[in-house]
C-alpha atoms as an extended CHARMM CRD file, in Angstrom:
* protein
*
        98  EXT
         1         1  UNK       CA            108.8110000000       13.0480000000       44.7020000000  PROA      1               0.0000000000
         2         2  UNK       CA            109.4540000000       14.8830000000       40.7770000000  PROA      2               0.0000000000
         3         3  UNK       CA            105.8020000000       15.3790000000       39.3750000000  PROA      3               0.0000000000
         4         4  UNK       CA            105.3450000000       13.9610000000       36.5420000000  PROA      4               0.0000000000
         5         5  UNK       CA            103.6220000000       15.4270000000       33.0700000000  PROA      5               0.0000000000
         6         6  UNK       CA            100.0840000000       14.5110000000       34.0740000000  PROA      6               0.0000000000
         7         7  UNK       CA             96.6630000000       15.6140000000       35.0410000000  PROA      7               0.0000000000
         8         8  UNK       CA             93.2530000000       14.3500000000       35.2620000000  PROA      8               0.0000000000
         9         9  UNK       CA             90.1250000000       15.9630000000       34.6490000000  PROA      9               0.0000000000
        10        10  UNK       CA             86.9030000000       14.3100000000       36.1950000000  PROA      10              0.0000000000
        11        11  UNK       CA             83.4970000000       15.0810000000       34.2020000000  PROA      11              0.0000000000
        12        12  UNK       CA             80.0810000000       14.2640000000       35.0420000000  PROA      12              0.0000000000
        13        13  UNK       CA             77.1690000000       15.8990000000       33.7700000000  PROA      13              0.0000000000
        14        14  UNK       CA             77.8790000000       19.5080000000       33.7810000000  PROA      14              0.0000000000
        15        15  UNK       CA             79.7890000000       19.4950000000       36.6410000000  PROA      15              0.0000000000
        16        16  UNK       CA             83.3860000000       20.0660000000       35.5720000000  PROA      16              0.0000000000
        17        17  UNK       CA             86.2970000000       18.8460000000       38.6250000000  PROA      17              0.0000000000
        18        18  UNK       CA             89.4090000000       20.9110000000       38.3930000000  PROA      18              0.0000000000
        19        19  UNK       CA             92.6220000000       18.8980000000       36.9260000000  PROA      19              0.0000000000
        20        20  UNK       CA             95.2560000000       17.9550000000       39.8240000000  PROA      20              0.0000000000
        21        21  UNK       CA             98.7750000000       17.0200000000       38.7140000000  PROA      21              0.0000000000
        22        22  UNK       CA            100.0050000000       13.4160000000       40.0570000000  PROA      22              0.0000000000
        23        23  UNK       CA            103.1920000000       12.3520000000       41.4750000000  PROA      23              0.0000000000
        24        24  UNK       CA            105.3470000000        9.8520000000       39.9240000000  PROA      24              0.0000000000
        25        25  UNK       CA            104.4540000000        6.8490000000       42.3790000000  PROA      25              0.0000000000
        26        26  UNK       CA            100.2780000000        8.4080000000       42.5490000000  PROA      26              0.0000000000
        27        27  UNK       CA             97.5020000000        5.9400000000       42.1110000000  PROA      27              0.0000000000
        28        28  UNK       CA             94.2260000000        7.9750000000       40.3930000000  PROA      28              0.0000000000
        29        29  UNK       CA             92.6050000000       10.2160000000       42.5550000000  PROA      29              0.0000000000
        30        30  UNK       CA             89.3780000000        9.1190000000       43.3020000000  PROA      30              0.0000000000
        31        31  UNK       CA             86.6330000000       11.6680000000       42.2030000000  PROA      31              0.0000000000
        32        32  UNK       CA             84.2150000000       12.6000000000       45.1340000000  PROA      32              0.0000000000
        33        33  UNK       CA             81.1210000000       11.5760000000       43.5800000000  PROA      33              0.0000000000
        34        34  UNK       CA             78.8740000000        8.6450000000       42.6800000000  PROA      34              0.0000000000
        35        35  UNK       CA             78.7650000000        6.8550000000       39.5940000000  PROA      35              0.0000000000
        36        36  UNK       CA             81.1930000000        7.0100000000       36.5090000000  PROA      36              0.0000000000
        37        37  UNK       CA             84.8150000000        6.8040000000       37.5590000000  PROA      37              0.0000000000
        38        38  UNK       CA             87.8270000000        7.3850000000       34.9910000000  PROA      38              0.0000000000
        39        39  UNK       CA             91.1780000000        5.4890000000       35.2590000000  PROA      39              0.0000000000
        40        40  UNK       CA             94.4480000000        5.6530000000       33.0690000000  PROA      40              0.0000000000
        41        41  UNK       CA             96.6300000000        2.9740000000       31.8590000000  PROA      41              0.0000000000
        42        42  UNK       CA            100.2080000000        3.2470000000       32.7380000000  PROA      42              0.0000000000
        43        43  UNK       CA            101.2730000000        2.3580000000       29.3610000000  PROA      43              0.0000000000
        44        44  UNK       CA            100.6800000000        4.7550000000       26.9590000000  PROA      44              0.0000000000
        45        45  UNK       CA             99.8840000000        3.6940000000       23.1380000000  PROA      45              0.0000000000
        46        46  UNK       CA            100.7850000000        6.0570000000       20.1530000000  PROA      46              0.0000000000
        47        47  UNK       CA            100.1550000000        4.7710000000       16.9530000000  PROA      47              0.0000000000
        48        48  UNK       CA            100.0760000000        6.7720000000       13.3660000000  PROA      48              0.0000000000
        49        49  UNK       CA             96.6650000000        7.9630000000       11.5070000000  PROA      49              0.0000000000
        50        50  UNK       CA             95.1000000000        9.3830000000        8.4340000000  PROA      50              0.0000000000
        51        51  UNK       CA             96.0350000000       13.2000000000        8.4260000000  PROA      51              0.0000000000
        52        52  UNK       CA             92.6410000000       15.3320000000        7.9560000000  PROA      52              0.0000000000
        53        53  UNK       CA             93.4440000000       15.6080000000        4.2170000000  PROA      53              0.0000000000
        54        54  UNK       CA             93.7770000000       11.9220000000        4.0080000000  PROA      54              0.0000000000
        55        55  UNK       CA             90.5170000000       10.9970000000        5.4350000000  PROA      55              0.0000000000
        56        56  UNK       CA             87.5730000000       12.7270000000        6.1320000000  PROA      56              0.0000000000
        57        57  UNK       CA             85.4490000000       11.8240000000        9.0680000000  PROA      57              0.0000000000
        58        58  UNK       CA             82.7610000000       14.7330000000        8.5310000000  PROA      58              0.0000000000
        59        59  UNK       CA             79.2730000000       13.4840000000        8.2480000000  PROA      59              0.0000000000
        60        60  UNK       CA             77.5540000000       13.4040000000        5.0590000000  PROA      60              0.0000000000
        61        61  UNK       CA             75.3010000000       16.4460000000        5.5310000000  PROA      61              0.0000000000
        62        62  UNK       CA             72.6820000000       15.0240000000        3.0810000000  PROA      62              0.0000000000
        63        63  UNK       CA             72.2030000000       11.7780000000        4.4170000000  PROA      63              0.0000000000
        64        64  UNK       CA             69.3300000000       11.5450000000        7.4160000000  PROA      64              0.0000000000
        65        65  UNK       CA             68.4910000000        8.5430000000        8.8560000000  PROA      65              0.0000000000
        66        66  UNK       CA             64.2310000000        7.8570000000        9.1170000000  PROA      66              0.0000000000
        67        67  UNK       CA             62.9130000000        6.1200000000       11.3810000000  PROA      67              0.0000000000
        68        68  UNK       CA             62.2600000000        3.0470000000        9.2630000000  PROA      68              0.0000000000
        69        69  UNK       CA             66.1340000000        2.8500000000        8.6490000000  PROA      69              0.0000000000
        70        70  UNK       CA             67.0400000000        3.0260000000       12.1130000000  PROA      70              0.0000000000
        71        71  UNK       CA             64.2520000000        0.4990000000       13.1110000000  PROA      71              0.0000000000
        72        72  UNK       CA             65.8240000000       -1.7910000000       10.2610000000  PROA      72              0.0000000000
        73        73  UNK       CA             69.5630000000       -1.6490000000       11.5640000000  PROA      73              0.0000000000
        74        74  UNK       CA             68.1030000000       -2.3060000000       15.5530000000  PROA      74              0.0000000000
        75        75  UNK       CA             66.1720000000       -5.1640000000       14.0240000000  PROA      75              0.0000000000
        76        76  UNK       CA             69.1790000000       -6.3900000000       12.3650000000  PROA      76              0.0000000000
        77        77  UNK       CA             71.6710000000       -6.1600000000       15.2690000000  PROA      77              0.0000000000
        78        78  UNK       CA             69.7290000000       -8.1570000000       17.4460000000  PROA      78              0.0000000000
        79        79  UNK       CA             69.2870000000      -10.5250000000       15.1180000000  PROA      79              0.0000000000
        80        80  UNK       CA             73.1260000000      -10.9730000000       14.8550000000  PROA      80              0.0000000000
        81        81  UNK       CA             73.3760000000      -10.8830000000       18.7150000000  PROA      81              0.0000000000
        82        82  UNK       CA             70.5540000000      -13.8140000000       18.6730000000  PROA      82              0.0000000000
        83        83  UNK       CA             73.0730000000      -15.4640000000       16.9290000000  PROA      83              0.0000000000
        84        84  UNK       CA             75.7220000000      -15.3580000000       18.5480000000  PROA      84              0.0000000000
        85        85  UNK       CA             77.3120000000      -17.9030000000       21.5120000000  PROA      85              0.0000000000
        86        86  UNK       CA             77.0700000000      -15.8780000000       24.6450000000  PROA      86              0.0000000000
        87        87  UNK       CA             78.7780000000      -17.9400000000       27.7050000000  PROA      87              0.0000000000
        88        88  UNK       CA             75.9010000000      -18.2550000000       30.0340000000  PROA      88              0.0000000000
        89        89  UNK       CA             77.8550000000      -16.2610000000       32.8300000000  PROA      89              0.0000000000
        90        90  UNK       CA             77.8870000000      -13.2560000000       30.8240000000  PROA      90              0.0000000000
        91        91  UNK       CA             74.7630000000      -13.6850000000       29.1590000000  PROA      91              0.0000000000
        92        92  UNK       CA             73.1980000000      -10.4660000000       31.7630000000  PROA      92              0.0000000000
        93        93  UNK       CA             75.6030000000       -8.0760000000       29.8620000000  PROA      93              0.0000000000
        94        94  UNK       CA             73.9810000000       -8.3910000000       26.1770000000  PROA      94              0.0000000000
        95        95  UNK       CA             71.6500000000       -5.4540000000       25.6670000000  PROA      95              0.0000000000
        96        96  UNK       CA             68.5650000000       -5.8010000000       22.9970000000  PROA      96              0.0000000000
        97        97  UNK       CA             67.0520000000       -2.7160000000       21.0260000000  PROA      97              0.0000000000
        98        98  UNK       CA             63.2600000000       -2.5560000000       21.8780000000  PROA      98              0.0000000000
């Protein structure tokens, strides 16, 4: 079997497992721990951005959020999650801010 261009990097925590390179026909390795798992698609997306010069995703260093803001925008998303039709099946996944 020709490798192809690959390799995957598993990352939990600070513990860092090495990259291996995958065969053509390969299925994901499967890391040797508990928990979070990572898994490629086969089809791989490209699509065009904004160039660095064209948009800037920096922070604004003067803004700060207080604590009154951020209790504000928690209040306000579960308000709009009250709101909305949740299929009773799936209604265990929707997560409230205290």
């Amino acid at each position: 079997m020709s490798h192809v261009g690959c390799a995957w990097t598993f990352f939990t925590g600070k513990n860092k497992i090495a990259p291996t390179l995958c065969e053509k026909d390969d299925a994901l390795p499967s890391p040797q721990f508990r928990g979070k798992s990572l898994r490629f698609d086969e089809i791989v997306t490209i699509a065009e951005t904004y160039s660095k010069k064209e948009y800037d995703r920096r922070v604004e260093p003067s803004f700060s959020m207080t604590p009154l803001m951020a209790y504000l925008i928690r209040r306000e998303l579960n308000e709009v999650k009250r709101e909305m039709e949740i299929h009773d099946e799936s209604r265990h996944f929707t997560h409230f801010y205290a």
